[in-house]
C-alpha positions as CSV (number, residue, x, y, z in Angstrom):
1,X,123.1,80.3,84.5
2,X,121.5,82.9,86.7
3,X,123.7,85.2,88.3
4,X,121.9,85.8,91.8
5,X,122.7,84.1,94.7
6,X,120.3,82.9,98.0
7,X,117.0,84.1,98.1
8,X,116.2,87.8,96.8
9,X,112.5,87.9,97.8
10,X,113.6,88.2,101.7
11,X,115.4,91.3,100.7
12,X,112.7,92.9,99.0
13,X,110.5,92.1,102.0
14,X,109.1,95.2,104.1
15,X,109.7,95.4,107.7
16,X,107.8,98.0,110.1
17,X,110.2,100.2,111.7
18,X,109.4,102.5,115.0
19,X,110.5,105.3,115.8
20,X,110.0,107.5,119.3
21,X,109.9,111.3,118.1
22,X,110.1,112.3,121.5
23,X,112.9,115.1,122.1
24,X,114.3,114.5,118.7
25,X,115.1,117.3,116.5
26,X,113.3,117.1,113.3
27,X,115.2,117.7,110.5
28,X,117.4,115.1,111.3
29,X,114.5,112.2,112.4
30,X,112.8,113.2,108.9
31,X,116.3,112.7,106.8
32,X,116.6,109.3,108.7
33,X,112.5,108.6,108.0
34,X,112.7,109.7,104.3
35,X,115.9,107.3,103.7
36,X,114.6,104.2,105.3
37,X,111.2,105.2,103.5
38,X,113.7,104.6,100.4
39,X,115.3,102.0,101.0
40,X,118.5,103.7,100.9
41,X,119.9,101.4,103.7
42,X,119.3,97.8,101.9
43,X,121.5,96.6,99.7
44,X,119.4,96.2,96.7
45,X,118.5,99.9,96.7
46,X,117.5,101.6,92.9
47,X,116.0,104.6,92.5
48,X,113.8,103.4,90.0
49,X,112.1,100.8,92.1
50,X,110.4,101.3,95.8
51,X,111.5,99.0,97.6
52,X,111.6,100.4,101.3
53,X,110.7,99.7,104.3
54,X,107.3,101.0,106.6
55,X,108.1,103.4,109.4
56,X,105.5,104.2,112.5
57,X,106.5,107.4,114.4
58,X,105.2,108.2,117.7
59,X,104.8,110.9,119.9
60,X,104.8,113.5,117.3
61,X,103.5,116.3,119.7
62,X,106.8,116.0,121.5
63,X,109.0,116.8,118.2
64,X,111.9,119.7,118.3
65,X,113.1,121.9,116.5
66,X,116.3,124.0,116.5
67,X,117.0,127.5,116.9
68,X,114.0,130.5,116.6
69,X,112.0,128.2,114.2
70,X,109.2,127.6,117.0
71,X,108.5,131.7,116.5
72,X,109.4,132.0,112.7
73,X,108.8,128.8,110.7
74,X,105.3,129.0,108.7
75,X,103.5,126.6,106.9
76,X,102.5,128.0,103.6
77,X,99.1,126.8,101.0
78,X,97.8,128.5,98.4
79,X,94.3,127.9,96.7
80,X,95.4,129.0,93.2
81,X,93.0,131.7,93.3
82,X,94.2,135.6,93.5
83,X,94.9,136.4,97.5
84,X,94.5,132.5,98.1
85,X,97.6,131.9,100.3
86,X,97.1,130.6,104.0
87,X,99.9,131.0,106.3
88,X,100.0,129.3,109.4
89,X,102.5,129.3,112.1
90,X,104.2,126.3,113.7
91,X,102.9,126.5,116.8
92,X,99.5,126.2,115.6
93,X,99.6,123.4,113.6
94,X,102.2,121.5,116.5
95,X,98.8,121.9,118.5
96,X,95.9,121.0,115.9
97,X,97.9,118.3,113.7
98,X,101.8,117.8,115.0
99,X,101.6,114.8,112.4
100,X,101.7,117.1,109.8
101,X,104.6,118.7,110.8
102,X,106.7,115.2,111.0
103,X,104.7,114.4,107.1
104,X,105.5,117.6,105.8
105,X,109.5,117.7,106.6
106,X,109.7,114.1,105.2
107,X,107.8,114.8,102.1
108,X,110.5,117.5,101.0
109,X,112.9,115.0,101.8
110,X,111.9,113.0,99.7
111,X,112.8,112.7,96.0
112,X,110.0,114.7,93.4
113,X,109.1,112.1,91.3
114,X,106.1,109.5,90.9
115,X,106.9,107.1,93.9
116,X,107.0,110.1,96.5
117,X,103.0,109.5,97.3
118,X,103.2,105.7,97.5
119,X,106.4,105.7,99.7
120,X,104.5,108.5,101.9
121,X,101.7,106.2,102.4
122,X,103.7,103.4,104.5
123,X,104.6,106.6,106.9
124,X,102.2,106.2,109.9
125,X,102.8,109.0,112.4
126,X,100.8,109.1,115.8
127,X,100.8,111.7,118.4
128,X,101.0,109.4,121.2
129,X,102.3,106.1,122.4
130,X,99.6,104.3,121.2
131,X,99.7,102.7,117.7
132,X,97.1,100.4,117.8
133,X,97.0,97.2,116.2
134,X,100.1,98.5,114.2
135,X,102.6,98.1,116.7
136,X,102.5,94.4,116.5
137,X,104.0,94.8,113.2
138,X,107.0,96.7,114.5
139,X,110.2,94.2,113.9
140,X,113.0,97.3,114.0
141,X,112.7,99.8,117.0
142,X,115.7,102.8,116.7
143,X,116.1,105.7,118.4
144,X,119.3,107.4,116.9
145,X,118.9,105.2,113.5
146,X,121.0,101.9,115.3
147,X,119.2,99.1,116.6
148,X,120.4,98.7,120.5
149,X,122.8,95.8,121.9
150,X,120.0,93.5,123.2
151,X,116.9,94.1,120.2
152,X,114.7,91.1,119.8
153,X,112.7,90.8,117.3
154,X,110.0,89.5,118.8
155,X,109.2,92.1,120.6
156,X,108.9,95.6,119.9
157,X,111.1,98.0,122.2
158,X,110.7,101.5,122.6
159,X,112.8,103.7,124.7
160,X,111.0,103.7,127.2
161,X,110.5,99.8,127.6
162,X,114.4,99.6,127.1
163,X,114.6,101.9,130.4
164,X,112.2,100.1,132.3
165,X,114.0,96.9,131.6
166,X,117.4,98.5,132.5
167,X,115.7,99.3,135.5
168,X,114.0,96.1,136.7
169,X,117.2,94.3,136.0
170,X,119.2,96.9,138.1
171,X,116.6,96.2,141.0
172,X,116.8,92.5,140.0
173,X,120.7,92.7,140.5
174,X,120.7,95.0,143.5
175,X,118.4,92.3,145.6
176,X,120.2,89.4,145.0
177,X,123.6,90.7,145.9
């Protein structure tokens, strides 16, 4: 007799989750990124098996980060070849590729092993609002990691629609009294 219960496909399903980068402070958004990137939050997580979930960031350009580490933090390659390593410091790359930045932090978070590539790949990070035609994917919208009191899944929220919805129906509730 097999010992699982109800159907387990649905919870190895993925579901696209957005989040709004905007005045969040990185190290914390990437921990939160690289968990759900996991599947750390499901209740069939192994650490053998990828099961997690896809995440779209936006607004990357309007990331944070804490203390001095605007003036001191540098990202560091190296070619491999004597004098080959390339410094660069945060501000520049937050102005030529501020996707990096949110890719990079997540990537440490990440555990070293074989699946860190393939769960890096369902991390989609744009510098705007716009997400294109991935946006109709979305089914989980957080800002702090919870899902807010009214989500539907049906449509995807931001924090930003959320306001302007709090707003029409306070205008909504402020003309009919």
């Amino acid at each position: 007799m097999s010992q699982s219960v109800g159907n387990t496909a649905l919870a190895y399903a993925r579901v696209w989750h957005h989040v709004d980068a905007s005045d969040r402070i990185l190290g914390k958004l990437a921990e939160r990124i690289a968990l759900v990137l996991m599947g750390k939050h499901k209740p069939i997580y192994d650490p053998s098996l990828d099961c997690g979930d896809y995440v779209i960031v936006t607004n990357s350009r309007k990331i944070k980060v804490t203390g001095r580490k605007e003036e001191q933090l540098l990202f560091r390659k190296h070619s491999m070849f004597p004098g080959g390593l390339k410094e660069t410091p945060y501000k520049v790359v937050k102005a030529k590729s501020p996707d990096e930045i949110i890719r990079h932090a997540v990537s440490g978070m990440l555990p070293k092993n074989k699946l860190r590539e393939r769960r890096l790949e369902r991390l989609k990070i744009f510098p705007n609002e716009k997400m294109g035609i991935l946006g109709a994917n979305i089914m989980r919208s957080w800002d702090d990691g919870t899902l807010p009191p009214d989500f539907k899944p049906s449509s995807p929220t931001t924090s930003k629609t959320l306001e302007m919805l709090r707003e029409r129906n306070a205008k909504a509730a402020s003309t009919s009294s």
